[in-house]
N, C-alpha and C positions, 0 to 999 in steps of 0.2 A: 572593364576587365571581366573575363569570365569567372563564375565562382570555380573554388575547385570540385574535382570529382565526386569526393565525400560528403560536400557540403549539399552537394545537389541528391545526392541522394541520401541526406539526410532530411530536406525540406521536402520530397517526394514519399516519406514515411509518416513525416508528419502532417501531408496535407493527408494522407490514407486517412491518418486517426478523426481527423475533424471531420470526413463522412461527407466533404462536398464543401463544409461551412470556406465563406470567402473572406479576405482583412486577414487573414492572420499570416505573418512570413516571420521565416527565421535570418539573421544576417551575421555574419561577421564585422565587428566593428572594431579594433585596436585590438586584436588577439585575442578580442572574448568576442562568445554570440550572446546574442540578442533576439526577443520573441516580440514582436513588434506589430501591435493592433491597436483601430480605434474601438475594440470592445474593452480593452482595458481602463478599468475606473477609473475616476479624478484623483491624482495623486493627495496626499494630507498638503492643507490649505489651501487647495486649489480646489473653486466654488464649483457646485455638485452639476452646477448647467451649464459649466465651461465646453462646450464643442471641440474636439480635436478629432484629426484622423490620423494622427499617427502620435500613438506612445509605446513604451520600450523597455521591455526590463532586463535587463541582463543577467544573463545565468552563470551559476556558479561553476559550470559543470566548463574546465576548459576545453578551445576547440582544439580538430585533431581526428586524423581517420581511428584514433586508438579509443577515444572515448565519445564516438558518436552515440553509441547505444544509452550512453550514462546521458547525455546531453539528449537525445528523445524524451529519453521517461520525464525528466524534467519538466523537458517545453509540452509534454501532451499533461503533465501534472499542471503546469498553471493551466491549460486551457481548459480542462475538464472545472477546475476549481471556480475559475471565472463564470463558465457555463451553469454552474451552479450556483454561482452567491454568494460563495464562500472564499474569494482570494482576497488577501487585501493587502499594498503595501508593505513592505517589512521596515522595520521602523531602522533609521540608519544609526540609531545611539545603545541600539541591543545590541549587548557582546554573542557573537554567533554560538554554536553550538558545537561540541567537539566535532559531529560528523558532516560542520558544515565548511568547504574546503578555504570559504571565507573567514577563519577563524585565527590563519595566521596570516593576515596581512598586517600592515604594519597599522593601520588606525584601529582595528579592531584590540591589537596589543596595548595600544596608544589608550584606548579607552575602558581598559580592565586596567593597566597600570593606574588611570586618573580613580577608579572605584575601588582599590586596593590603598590606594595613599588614605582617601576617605573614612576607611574603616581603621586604618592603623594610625594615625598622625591624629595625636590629642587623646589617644587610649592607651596606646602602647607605646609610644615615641613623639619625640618633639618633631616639629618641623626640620631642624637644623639636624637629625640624626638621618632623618628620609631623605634629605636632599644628600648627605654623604656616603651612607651606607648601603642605601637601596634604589635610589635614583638612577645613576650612571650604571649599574648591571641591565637592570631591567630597560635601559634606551637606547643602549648595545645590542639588546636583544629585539625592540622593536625597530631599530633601523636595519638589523640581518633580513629581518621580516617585509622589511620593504624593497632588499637588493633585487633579489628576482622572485618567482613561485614555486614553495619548497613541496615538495613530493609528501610528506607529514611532519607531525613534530617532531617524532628522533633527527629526523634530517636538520631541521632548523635549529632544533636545540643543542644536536652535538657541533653542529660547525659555530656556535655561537660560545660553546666552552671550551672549546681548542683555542679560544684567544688568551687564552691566561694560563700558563705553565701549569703543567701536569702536578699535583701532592702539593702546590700551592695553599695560601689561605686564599687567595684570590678566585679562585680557581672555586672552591669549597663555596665562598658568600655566593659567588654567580651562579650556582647548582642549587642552594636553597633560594634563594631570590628565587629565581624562575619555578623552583617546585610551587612554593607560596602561592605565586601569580596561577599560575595550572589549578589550583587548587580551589584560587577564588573564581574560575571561570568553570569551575564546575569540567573538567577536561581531566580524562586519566592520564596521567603521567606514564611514558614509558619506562620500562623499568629497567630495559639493557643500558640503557644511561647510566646508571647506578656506578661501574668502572670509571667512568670519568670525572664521578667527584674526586678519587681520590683518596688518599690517608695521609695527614696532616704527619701521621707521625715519621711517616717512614722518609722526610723532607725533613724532621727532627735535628739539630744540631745532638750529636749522639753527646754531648759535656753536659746539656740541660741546657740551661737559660745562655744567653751570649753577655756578658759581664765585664763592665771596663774590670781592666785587671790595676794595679796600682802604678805599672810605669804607663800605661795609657793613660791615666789619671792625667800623672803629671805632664805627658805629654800632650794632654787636651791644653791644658794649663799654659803652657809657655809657646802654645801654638795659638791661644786665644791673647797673648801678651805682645803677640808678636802683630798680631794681624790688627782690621780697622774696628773690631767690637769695641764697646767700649766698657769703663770697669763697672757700669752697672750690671754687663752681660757676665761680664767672670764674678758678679756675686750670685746671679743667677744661677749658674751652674757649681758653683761652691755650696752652695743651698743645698742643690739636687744630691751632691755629690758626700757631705757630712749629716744630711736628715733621710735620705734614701725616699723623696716624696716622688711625687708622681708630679708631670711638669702641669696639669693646672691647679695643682697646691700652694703654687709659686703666687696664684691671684688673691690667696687671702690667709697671708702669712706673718706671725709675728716673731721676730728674735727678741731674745733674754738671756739673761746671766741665771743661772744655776744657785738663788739663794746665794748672791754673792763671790759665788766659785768663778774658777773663771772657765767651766764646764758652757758650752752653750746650751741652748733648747728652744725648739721651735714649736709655736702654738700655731695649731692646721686648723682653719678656721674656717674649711670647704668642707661639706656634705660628700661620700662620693656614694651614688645611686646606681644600680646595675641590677642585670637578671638576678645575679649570684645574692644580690641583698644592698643593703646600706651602712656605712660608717659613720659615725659622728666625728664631731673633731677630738683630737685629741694633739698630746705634747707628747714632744720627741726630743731625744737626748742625742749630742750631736754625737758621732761616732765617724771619725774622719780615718782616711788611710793611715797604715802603719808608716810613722816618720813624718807625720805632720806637729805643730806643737798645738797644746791644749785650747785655745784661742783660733786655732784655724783660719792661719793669716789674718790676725784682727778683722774677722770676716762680722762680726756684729758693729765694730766702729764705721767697714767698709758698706755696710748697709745700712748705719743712719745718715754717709755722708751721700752714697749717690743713689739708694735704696734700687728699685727694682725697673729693668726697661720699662719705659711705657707703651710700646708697642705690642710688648708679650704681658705684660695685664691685661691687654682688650682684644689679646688673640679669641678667636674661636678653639683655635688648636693649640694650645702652646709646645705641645709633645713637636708637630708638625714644624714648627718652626724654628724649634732647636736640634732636628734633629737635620735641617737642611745647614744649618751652620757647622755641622760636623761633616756634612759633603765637602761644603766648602773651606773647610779648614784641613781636606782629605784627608781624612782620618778611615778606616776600614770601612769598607761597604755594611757589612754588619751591624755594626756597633748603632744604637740609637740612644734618644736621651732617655729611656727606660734601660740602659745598660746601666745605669751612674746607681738607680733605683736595685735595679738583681745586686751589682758588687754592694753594696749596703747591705744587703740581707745574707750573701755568704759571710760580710766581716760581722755581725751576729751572730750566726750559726756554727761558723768553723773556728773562726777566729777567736770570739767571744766565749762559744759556748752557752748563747742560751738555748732553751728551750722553744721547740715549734712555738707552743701557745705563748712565750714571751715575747718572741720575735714576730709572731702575726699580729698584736697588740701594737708592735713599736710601728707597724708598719701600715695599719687600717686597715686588716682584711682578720678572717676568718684561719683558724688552721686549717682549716682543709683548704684552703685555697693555698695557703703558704706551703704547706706537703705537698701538692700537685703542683705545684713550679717550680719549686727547690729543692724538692726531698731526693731525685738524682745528684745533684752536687753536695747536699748534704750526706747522706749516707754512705757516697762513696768510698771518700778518706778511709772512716770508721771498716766498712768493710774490710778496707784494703788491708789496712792494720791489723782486724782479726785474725785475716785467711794467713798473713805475714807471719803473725803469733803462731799460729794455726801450725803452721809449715815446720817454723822452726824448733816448736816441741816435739812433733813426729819425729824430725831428721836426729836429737838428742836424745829420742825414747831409746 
């Protein structure tokens, strides 16, 4: 088959450059060209007195009458290079260069992703956090990489975060993931990108937190009585639901009587580790929905007789795996087993009346974390009430 037009007069440019020299041709071979001589040195491993008359390297520069000119300078660059002394292999385990168009393909991603896990995994993160929370963004991002040849990175990187709904949190990890990775490839980041991370808040349930409310309680309750869990699972979520714990506090958990009251209290006997800091354990005083009796359904008898799943103690997730049980028991798309955890902290705050710093105490975090999750549902009431007061002394002035 004849080559085509551009291509022939792309090899008649370059035979110009080389001055007569003979062995050197350019080709097309699978959509890429190729510069193809036996002046070309012994590849790495391959012994320095190996004879060949034809080797080949393939150029970055794709073919096409639009980028012949980019694809000359190239092919007269290696040959001038060689003619000197100075070419040598490029090594196939270097991650390329921003301006090198070999830098989004998909092994090139492939092999910044594996030098990014290296530097973070055992410094910054356990293994079991990279494989969930960073892994699956970033192999999204280099299988985009491998569909076809993206024009640049805005190209590759916004059709790669249109897969995750717009003000998502999803949407927000896979924008920082990939900045990270850009960042450890030594690659500017585009910055018109920027709009498609999104704002977290404006995707905000505008009430604050999503919160079993107390007839959802109980209709968690007799929708869990009803179905095939079994009663170690509804201590489980009895747990969740009178200590406001976070579901893998459930793995290292003790109940007790209250000094012989018949108050309950749970001793939390997990560490919890995060950006934000660390908790130790601490004891929690059970605090069950309005209309429960003090005992909360003999839920400490009910947990020395069948104590705790055993499946969800040696979860990885336990959050994850009680919160599929409320798919399955269709309960509001919403709601998760950290709802059970928020309605605990409103029935302190509104209900009770304690104080932020008492209620971040009952709960193992920090006030200020407990104000920035809760302090819209808490303050609102109070507001309301003022402006109400507020109102109705003007209208009697």
């Amino acid at each position: 088959m004849a080559s085509p037009p551009w291509l022939q007069n792309l090899s008649r440019a370059f035979r110009a450059h080389r001055m007569g020299r003979v062995g050197w041709y350019l080709e097309a071979n699978r959509e890429r060209l190729r510069v193809v001589s036996a002046e070309l040195p012994p590849r790495p491993g391959e012994p320095p007195e190996a004879v060949s008359t034809r080797r080949a390297i393939t150029l970055q520069t794709p073919p096409g009458p639009a980028t012949s000119a980019a694809a000359l300078a190239e092919a007269c660059g290696v040959f001038d290079a060689v003619m000197a002394g100075q070419w040598s292999w490029p090594d196939p385990e270097a991650i390329p260069a921003a301006d090198d168009p070999g830098h989004l393909s998909h092994a090139a991603l492939e092999r910044l992703t594996d030098q990014l896990r290296a530097r973070l995994v055992g410094e910054q993160m356990g293994e079991s956090t990279w494989q969930r929370t960073w892994r699956p963004y970033l192999a999204k991002l280099a299988a985009a990489a491998g569909e076809r040849r993206w024009a640049d990175d805005a190209a590759l990187l916004g059709a790669c975060l249109r897969n995750w709904e717009p003000n998502s949190r999803a949407r927000q990890m896979a924008y920082d993931r990939a900045r990270r990775l850009w960042k450890e490839g030594g690659w500017p980041w585009p910055e018109e990108l920027q709009p498609l991370r999104g704002n977290g808040k404006a995707a905000a349930d505008p009430r604050g937190v999503r919160a079993f409310t107390d007839e959802e309680i109980a209709g968690l309750r007799e929708a869990i009585l009803r179905s095939k869990l079994t009663p170690a699972d509804l201590v489980a979520w009895d747990c969740l639901i009178c200590f406001g714990l976070r579901p893998k506090e459930l793995q290292a958990l003790e109940l007790r009587q209250y000094e012989g009251a018949l108050v309950l209290v749970a001793v939390v006997g997990r560490n919890k580790r995060s950006s934000k800091g660390s908790g130790g354990a601490r004891t929690v005083v059970a605090v069950p929905p309005a209309g429960w009796p003090r005992d909360c359904f003999d839920l400490l008898g009910r947990w020395r007789e069948h104590g705790l799943p055993v499946g969800l103690l040696a979860a990885r997730s336990p959050g994850q795996k009680l919160t599929q049980q409320l798919r399955r028991l269709q309960l509001p798309d919403e709601l998760t087993a950290y709802g059970t955890r928020h309605a605990f902290a409103l029935r302190l705050g509104v209900e009770l009346g304690l104080s932020v710093r008492e209620a971040a105490e009952m709960m193992g975090h920090s006030p200020a974390v407990h104000l920035s999750t809760y302090g819209r549902r808490l303050d609102a009431p109070k507001l309301q009430d003022k402006l109400a007061a507020l109102v109705k002394a003007r209208s009697q002035a």
